[in-house]
PAMAR-412851 format. One record per residue: x, y, z of N, C-alpha, C, O, CB in turn; residue number from 1. Coordinates in Angstrom, 2 decimals. Glycine has a CB too. Example, Ala and Ser with C-alpha at 12.3 -4.5 7.8 and 13.67 -1.06 7.14 Angstrom:
<recs>
+---------+---------+---------+---------+---------+---------+---------+---------+---------+---------+---------+---------+---------+---------+---------+-----+
|     nxx |     nyy |     nzz |    caxx |    cayy |    cazz |     cxx |     cyy |     czz |     oxx |     oyy |     ozz |    cbxx |    cbyy |    cbzz | num |
+---------+---------+---------+---------+---------+---------+---------+---------+---------+---------+---------+---------+---------+---------+---------+-----+
|   13.19 |   -5.69 |    7.80 |   12.30 |   -4.50 |    7.80 |   13.20 |   -3.30 |    7.80 |   14.24 |   -3.32 |    8.46 |   11.31 |   -4.47 |    9.05 |   1 |
|   12.85 |   -2.25 |    7.08 |   13.67 |   -1.06 |    7.14 |   12.90 |    0.03 |    7.87 |   13.41 |    1.14 |    8.04 |   14.08 |   -0.60 |    5.72 |   2 |
+---------+---------+---------+---------+---------+---------+---------+---------+---------+---------+---------+---------+---------+---------+---------+-----+
</recs>
This chain:
<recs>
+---------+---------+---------+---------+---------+---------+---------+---------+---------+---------+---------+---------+---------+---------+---------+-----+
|     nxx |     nyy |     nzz |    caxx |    cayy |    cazz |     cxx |     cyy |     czz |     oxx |     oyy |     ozz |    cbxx |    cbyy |    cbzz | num |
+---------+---------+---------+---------+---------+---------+---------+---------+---------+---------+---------+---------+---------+---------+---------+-----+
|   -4.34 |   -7.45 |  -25.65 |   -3.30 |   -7.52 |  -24.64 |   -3.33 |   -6.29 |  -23.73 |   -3.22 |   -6.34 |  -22.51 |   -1.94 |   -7.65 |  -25.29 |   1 |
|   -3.46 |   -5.36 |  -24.33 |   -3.46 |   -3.74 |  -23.78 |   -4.64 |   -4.13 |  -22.60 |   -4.30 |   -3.84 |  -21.46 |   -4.05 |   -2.23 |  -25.21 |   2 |
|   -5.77 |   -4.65 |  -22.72 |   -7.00 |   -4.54 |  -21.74 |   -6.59 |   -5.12 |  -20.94 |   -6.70 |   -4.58 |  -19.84 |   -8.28 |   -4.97 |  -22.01 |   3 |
|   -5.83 |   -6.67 |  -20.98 |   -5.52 |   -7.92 |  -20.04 |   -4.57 |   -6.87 |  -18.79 |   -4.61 |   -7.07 |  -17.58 |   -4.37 |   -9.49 |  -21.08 |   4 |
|   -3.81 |   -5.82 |  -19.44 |   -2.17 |   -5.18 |  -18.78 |   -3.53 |   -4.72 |  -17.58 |   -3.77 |   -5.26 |  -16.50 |   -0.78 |   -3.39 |  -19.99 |   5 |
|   -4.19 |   -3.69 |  -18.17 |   -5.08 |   -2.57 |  -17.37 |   -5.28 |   -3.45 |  -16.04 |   -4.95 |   -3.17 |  -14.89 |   -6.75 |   -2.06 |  -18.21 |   6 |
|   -6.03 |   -4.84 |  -16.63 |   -6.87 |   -5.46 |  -15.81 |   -5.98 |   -5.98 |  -14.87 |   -6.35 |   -6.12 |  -13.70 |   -7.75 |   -6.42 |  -16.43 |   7 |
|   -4.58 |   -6.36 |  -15.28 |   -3.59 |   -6.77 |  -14.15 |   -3.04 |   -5.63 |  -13.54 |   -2.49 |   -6.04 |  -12.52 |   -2.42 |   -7.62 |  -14.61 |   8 |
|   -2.93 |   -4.71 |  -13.61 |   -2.03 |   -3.10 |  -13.32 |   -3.09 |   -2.96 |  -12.35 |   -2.76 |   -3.04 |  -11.17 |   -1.84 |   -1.58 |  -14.75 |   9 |
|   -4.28 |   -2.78 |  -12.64 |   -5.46 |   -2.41 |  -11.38 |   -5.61 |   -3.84 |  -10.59 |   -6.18 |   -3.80 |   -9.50 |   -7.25 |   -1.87 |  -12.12 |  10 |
|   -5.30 |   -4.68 |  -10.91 |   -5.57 |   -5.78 |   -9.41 |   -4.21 |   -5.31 |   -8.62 |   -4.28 |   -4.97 |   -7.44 |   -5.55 |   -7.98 |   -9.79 |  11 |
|   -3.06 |   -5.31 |   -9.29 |   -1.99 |   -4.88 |   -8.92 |   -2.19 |   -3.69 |   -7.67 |   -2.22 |   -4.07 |   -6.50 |   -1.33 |   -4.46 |  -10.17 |  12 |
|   -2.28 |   -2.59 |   -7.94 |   -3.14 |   -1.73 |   -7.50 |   -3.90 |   -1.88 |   -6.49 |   -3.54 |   -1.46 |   -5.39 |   -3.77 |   -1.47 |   -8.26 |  13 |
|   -4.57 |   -2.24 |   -6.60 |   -5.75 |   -2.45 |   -5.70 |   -5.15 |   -3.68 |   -4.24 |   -5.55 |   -3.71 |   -3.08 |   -7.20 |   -3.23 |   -6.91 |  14 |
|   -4.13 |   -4.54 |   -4.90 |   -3.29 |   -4.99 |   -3.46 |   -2.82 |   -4.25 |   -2.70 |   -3.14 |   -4.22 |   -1.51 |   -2.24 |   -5.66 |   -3.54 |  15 |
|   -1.66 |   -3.25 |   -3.44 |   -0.99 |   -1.73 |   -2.95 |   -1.95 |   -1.26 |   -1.82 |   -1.56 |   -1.13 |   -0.67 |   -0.96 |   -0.40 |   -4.31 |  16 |
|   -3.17 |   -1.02 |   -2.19 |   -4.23 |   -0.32 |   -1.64 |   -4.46 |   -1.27 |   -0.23 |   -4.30 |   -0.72 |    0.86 |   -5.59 |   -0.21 |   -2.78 |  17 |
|   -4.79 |   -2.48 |   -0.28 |   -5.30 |   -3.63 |    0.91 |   -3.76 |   -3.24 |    1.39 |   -3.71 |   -2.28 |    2.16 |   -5.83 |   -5.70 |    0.41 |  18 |
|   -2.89 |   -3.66 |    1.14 |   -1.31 |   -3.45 |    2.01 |   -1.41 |   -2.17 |    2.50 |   -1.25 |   -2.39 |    3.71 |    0.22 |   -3.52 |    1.04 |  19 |
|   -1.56 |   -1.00 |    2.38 |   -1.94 |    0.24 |    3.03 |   -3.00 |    0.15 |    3.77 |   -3.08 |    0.82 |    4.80 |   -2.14 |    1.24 |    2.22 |  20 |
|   -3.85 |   -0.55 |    3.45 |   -4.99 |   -0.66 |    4.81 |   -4.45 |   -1.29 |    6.06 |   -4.60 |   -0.94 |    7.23 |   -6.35 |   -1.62 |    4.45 |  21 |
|   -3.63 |   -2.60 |    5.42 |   -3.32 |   -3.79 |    6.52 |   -2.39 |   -2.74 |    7.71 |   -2.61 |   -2.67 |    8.92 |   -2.14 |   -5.43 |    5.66 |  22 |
|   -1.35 |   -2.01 |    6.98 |   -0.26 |   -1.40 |    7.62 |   -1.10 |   -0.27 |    8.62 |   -0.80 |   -0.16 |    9.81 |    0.88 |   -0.72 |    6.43 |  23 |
|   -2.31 |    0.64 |    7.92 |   -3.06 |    1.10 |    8.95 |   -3.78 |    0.59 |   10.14 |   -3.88 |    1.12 |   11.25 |   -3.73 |    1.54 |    8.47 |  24 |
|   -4.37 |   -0.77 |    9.64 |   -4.86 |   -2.06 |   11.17 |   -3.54 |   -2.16 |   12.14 |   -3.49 |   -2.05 |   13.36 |   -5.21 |   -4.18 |   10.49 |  25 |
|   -2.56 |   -2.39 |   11.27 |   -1.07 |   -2.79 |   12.14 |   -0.78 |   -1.28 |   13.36 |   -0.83 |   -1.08 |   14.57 |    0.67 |   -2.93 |   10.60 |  26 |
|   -0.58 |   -0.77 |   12.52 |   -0.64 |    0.79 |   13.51 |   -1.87 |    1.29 |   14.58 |   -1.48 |    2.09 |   15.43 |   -0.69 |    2.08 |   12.40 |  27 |
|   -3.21 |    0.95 |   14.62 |   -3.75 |    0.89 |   14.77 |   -3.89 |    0.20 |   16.36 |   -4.34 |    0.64 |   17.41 |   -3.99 |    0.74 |   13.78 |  28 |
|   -3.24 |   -1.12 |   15.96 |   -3.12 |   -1.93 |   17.10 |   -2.26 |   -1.73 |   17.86 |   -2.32 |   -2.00 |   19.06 |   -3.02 |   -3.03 |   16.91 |  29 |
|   -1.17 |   -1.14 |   17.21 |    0.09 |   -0.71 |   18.09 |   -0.09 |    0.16 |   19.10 |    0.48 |    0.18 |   20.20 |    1.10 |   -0.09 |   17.35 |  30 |
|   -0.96 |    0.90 |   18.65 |   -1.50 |    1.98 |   19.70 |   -2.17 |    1.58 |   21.20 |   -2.16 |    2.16 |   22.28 |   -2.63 |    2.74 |   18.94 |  31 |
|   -2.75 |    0.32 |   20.74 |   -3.31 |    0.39 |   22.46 |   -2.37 |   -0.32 |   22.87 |   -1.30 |   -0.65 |   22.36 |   -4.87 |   -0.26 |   23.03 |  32 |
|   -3.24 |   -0.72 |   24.59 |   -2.32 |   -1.06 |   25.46 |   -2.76 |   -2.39 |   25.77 |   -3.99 |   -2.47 |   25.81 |   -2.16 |   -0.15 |   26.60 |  33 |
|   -2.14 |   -3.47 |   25.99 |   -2.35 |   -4.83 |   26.14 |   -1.86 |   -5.05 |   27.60 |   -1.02 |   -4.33 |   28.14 |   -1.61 |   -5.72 |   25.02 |  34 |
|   -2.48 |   -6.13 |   28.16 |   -2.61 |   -6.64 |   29.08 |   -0.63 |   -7.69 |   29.01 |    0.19 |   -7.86 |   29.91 |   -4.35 |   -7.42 |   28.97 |  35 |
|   -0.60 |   -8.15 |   27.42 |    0.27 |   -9.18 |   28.07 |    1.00 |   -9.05 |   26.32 |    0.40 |   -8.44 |   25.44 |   -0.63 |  -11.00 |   28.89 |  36 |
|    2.24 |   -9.69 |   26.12 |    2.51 |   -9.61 |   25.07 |    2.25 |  -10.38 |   23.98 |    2.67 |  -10.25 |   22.83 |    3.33 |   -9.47 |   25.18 |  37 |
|    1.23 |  -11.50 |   24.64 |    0.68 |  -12.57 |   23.70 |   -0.63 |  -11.86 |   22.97 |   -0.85 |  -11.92 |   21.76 |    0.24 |  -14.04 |   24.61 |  38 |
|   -1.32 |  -11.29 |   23.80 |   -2.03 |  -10.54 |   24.03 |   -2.20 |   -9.43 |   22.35 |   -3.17 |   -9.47 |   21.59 |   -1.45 |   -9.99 |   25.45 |  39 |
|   -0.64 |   -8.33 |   22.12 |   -0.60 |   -7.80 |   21.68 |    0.05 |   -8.06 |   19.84 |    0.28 |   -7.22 |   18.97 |   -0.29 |   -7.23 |   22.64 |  40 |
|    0.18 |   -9.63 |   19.81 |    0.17 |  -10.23 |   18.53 |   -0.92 |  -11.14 |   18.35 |   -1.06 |  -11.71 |   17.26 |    1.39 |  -10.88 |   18.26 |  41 |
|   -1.59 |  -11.31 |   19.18 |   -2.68 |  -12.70 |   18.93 |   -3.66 |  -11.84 |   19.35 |   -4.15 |  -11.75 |   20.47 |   -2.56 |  -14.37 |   19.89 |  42 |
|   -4.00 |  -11.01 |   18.04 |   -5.48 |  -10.30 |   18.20 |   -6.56 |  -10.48 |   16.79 |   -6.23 |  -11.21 |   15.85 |   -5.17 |   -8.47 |   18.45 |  43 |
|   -7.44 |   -9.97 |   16.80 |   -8.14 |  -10.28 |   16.06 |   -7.54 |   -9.09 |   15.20 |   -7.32 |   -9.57 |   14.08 |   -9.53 |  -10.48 |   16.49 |  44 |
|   -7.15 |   -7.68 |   15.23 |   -7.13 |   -6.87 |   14.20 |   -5.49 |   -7.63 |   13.35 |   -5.57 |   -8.23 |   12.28 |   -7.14 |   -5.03 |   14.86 |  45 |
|   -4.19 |   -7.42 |   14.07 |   -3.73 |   -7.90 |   14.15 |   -3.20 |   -9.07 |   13.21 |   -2.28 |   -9.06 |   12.39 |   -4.08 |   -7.82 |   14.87 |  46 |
|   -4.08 |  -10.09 |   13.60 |   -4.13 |  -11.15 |   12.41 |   -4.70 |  -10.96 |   11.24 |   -4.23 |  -11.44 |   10.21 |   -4.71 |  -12.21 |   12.72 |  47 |
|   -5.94 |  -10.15 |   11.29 |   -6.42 |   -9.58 |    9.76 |   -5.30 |   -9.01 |    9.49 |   -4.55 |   -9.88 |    9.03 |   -7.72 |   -8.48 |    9.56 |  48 |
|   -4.72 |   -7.90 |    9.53 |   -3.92 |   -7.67 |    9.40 |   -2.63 |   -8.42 |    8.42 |   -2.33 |   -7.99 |    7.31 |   -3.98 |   -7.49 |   10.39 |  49 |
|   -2.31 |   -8.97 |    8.72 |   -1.35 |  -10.14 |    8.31 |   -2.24 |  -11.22 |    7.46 |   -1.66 |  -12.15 |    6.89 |   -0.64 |  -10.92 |    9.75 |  50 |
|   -3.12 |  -11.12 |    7.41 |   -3.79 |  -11.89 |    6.71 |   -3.95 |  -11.31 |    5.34 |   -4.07 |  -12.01 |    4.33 |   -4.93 |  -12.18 |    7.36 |  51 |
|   -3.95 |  -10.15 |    5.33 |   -4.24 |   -9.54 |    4.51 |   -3.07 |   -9.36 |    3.57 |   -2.91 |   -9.43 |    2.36 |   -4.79 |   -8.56 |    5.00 |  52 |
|   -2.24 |   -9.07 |    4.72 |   -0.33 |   -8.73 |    3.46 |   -0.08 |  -10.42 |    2.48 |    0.14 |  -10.55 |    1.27 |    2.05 |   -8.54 |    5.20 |  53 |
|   -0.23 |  -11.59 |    3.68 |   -0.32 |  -12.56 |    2.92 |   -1.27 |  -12.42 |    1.73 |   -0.65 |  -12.44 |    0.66 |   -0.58 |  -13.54 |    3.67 |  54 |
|   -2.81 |  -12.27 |    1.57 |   -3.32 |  -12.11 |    0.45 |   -2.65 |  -10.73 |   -0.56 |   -2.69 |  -11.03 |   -1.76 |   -4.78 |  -12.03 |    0.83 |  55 |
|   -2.25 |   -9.76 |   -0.36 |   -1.79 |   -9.38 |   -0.91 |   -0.49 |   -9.59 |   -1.88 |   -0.54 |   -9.56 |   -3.11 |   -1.96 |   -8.91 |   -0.35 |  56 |
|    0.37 |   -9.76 |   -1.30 |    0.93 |  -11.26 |   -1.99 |    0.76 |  -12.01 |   -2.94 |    1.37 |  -11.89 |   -4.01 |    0.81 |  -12.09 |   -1.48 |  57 |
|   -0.01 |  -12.81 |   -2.70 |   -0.61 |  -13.87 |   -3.64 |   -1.07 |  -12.76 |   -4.85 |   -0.88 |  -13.09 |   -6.02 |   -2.06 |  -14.90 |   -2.86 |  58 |
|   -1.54 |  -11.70 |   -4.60 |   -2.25 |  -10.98 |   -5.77 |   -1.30 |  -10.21 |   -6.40 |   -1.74 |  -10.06 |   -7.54 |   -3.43 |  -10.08 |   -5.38 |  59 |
|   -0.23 |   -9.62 |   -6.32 |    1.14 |   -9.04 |   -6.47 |    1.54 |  -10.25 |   -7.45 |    1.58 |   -9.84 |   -8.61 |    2.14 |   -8.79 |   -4.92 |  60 |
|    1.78 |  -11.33 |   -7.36 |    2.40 |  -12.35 |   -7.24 |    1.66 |  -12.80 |   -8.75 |    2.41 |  -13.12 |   -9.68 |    2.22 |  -13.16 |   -5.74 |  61 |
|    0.23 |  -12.82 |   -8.95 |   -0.44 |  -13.41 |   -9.89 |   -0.94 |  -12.10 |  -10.92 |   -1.49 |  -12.24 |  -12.01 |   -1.62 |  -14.32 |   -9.18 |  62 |
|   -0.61 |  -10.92 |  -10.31 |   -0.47 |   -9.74 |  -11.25 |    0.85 |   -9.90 |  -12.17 |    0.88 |   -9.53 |  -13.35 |   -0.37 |   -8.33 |  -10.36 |  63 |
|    1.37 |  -10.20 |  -11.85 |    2.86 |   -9.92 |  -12.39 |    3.40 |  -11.11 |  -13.57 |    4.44 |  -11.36 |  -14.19 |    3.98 |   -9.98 |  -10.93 |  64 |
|    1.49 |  -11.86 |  -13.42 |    1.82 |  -12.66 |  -14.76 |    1.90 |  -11.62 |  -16.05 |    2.35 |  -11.96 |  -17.15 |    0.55 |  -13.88 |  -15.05 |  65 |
|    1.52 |  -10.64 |  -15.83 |    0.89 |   -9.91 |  -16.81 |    1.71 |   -8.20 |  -16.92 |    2.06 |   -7.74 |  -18.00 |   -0.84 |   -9.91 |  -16.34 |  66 |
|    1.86 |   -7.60 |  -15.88 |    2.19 |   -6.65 |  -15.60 |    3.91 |   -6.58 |  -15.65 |    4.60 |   -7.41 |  -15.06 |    1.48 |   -6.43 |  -14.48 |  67 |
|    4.30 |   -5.79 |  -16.20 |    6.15 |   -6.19 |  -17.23 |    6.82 |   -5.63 |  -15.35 |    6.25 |   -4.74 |  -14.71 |    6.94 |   -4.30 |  -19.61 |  68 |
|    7.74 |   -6.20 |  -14.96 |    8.65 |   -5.95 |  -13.64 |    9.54 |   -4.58 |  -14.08 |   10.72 |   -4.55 |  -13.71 |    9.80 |   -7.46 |  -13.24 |  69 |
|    9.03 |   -3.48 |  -14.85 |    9.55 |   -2.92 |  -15.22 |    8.31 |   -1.29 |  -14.91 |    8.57 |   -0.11 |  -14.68 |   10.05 |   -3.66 |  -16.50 |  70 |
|    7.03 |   -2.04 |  -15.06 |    5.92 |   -1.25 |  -14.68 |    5.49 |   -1.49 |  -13.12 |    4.91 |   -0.53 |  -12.62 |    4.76 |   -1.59 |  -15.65 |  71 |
|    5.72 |   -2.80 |  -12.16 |    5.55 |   -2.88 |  -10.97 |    5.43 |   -1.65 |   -9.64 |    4.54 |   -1.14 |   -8.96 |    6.45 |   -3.62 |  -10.88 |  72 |
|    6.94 |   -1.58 |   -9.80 |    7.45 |   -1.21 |   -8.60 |    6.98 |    0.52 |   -9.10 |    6.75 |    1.19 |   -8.10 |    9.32 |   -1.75 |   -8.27 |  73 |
|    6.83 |    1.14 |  -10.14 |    5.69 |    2.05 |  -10.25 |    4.67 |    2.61 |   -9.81 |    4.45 |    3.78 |   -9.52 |    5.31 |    1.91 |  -10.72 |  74 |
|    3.72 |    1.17 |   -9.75 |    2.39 |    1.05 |   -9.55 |    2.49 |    0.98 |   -7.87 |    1.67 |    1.63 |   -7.21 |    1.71 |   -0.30 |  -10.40 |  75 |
|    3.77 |   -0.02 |   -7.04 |    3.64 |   -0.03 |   -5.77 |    3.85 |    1.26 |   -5.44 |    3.15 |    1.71 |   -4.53 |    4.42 |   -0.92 |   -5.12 |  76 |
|    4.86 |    2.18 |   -6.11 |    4.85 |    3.53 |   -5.65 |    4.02 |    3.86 |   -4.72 |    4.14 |    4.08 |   -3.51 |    4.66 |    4.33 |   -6.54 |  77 |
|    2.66 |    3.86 |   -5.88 |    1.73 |    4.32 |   -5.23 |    1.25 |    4.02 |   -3.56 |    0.16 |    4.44 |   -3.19 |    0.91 |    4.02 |   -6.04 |  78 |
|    1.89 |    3.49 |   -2.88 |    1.20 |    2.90 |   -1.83 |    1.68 |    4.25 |   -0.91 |    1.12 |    4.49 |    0.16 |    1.68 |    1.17 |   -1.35 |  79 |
|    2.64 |    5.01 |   -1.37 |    3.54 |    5.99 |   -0.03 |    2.43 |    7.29 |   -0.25 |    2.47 |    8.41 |    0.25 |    5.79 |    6.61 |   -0.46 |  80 |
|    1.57 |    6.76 |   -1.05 |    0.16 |    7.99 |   -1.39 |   -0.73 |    8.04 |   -0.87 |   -1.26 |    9.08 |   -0.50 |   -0.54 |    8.07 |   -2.45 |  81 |
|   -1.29 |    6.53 |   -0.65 |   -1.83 |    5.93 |    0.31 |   -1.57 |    5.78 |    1.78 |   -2.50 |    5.61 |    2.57 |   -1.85 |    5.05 |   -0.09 |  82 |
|   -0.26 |    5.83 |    2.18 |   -0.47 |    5.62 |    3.60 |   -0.27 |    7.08 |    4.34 |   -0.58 |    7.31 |    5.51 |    0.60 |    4.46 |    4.17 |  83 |
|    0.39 |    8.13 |    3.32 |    0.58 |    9.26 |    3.80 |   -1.26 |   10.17 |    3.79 |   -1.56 |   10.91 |    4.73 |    1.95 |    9.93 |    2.77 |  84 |
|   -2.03 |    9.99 |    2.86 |   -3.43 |   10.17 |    3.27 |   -4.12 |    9.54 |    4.16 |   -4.94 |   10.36 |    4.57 |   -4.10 |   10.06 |    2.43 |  85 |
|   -4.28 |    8.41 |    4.77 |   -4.61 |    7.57 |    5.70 |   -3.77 |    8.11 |    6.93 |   -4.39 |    8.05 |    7.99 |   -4.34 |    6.11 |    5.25 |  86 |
|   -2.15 |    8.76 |    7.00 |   -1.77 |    9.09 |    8.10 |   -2.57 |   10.57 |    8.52 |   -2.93 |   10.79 |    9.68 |   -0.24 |    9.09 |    8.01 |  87 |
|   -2.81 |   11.66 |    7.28 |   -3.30 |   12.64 |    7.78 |   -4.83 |   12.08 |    8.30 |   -5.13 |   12.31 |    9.47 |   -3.21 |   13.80 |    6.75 |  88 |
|   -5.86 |   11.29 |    7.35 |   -7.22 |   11.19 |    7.22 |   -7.47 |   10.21 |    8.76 |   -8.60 |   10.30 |    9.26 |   -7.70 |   10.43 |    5.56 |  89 |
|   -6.95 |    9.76 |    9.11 |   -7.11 |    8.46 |   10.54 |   -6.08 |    8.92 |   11.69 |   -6.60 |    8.88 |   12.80 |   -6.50 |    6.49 |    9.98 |  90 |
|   -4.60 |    9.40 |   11.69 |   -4.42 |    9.19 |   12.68 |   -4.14 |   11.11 |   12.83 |   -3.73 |   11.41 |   13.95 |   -3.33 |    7.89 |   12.92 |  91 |
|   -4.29 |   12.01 |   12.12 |   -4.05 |   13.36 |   12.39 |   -2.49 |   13.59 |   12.21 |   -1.93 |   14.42 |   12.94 |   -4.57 |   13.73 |   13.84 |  92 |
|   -1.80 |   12.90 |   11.28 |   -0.33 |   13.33 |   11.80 |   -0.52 |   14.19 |   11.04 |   -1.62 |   14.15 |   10.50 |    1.07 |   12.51 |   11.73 |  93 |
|    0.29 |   15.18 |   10.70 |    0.52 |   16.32 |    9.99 |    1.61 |   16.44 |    8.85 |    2.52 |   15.63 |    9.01 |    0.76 |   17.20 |   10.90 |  94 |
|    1.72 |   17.07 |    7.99 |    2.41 |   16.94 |    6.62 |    2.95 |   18.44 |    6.53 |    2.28 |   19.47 |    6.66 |    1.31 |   16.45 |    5.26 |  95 |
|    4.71 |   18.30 |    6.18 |    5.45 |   19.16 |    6.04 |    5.78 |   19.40 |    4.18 |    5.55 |   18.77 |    3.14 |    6.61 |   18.74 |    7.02 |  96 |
|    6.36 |   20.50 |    4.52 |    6.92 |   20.84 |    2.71 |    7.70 |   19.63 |    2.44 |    7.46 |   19.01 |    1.40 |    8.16 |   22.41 |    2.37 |  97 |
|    8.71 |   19.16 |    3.37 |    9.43 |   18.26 |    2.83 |    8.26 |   16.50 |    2.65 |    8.43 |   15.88 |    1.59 |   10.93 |   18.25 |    3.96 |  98 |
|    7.38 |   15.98 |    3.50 |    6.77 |   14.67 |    2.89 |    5.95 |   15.60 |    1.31 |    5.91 |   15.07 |    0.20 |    5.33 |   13.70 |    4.35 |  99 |
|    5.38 |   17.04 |    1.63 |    4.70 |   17.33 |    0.30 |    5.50 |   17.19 |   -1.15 |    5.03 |   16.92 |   -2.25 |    4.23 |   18.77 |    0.41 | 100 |
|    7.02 |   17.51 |   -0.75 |    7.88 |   17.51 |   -1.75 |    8.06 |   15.98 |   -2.25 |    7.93 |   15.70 |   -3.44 |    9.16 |   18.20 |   -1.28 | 101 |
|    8.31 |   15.20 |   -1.43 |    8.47 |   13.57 |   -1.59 |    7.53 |   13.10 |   -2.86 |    7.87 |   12.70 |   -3.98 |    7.90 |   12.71 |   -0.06 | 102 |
|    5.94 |   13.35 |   -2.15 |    4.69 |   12.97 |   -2.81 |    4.80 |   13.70 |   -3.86 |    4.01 |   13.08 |   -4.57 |    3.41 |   13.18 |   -2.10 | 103 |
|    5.26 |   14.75 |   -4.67 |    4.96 |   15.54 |   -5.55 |    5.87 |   14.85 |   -6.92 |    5.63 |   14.82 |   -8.13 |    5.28 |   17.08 |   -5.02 | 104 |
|    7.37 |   14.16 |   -5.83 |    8.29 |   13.39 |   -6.75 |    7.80 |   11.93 |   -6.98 |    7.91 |   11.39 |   -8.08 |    9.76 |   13.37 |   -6.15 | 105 |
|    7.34 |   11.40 |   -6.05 |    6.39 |   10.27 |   -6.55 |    5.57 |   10.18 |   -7.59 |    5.80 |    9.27 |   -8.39 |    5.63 |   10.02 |   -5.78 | 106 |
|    4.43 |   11.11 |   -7.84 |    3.75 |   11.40 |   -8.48 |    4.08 |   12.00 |   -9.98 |    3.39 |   11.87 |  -10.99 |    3.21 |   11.95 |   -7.74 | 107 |
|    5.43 |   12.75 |   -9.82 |    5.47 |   13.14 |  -10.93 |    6.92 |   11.87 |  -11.99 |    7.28 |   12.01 |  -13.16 |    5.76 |   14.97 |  -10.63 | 108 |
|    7.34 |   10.88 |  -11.08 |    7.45 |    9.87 |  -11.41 |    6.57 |    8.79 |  -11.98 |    6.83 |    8.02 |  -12.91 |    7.85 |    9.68 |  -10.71 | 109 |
|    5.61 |    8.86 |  -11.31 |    4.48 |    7.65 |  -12.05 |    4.33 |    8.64 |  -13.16 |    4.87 |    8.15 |  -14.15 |    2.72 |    7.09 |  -11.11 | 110 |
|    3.75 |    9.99 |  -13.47 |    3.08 |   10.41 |  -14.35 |    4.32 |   10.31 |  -15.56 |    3.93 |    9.90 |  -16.65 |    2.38 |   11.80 |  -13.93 | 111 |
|    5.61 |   10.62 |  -15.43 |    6.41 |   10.74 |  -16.21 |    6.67 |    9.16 |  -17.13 |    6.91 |    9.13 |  -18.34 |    7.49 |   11.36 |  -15.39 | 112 |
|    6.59 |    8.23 |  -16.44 |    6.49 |    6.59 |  -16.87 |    5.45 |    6.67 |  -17.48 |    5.80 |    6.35 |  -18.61 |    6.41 |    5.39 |  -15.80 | 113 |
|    3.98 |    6.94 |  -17.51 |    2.61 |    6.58 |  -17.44 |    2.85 |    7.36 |  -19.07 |    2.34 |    6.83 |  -20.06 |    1.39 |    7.24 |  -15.94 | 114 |
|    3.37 |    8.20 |  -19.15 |    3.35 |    9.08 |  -20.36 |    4.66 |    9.11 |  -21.55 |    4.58 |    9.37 |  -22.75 |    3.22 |   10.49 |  -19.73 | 115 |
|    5.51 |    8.85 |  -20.96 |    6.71 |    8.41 |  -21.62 |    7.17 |    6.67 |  -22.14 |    7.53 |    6.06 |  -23.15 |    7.67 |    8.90 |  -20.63 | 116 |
|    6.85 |    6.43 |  -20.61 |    7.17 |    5.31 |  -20.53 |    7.25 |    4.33 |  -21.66 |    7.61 |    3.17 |  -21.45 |    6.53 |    4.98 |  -19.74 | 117 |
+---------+---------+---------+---------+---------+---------+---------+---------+---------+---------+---------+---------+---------+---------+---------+-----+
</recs>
């Protein structure tokens, strides 16, 4: 049972991860400039994009046969880890004591579950 959890906790995971990508395509697109406003939802990034949160979804969704709703929202944690490296690593924003402090309570939340739990 212990291997089946891993194996659902990391697909789990690994959606977190595609949903932080999708939200980086989404931002991504926001940035340029469109001709028209049809234009600026009916794109190719855009729809991957959304294509992707939908598959994510479905995988959230079929993790959680396995993964206790008690360990979830844990594991999604992780995604504010993910998009805050993707904000420094892609778009240059910059990181204060206070998001470092955030991430440090995130982290030392998962680790405190991961070990106690």
């Amino acid at each position: 049972m212990k291997r089946e959890l891993f194996l659902y906790a990391g697909l789990l995971l690994f959606g977190v991860f595609l949903s932080a990508v999708s939200q980086v395509m989404l931002k991504k697109a926001a940035l340029k400039e469109y001709s028209s406003k049809i234009k600026e939802y009916l794109n190719p990034l855009v729809i991957l994009a959304y294509v992707i949160f939908v598959g994510t979804t479905l995988i959230s969704v079929y993790a959680y046969r396995v993964v206790p709703l008690s360990l979830g929202p844990i594991l999604e944690a992780t995604s504010y880890i993910y998009v805050t490296i993707f904000g420094i690593v892609i778009f240059r924003e910059s990181i204060n004591v206070r998001k470092i402090s955030g991430l440090l309570l995130i982290i030392a939340g998962i680790a405190v579950y991961a070990l106690l739990g």
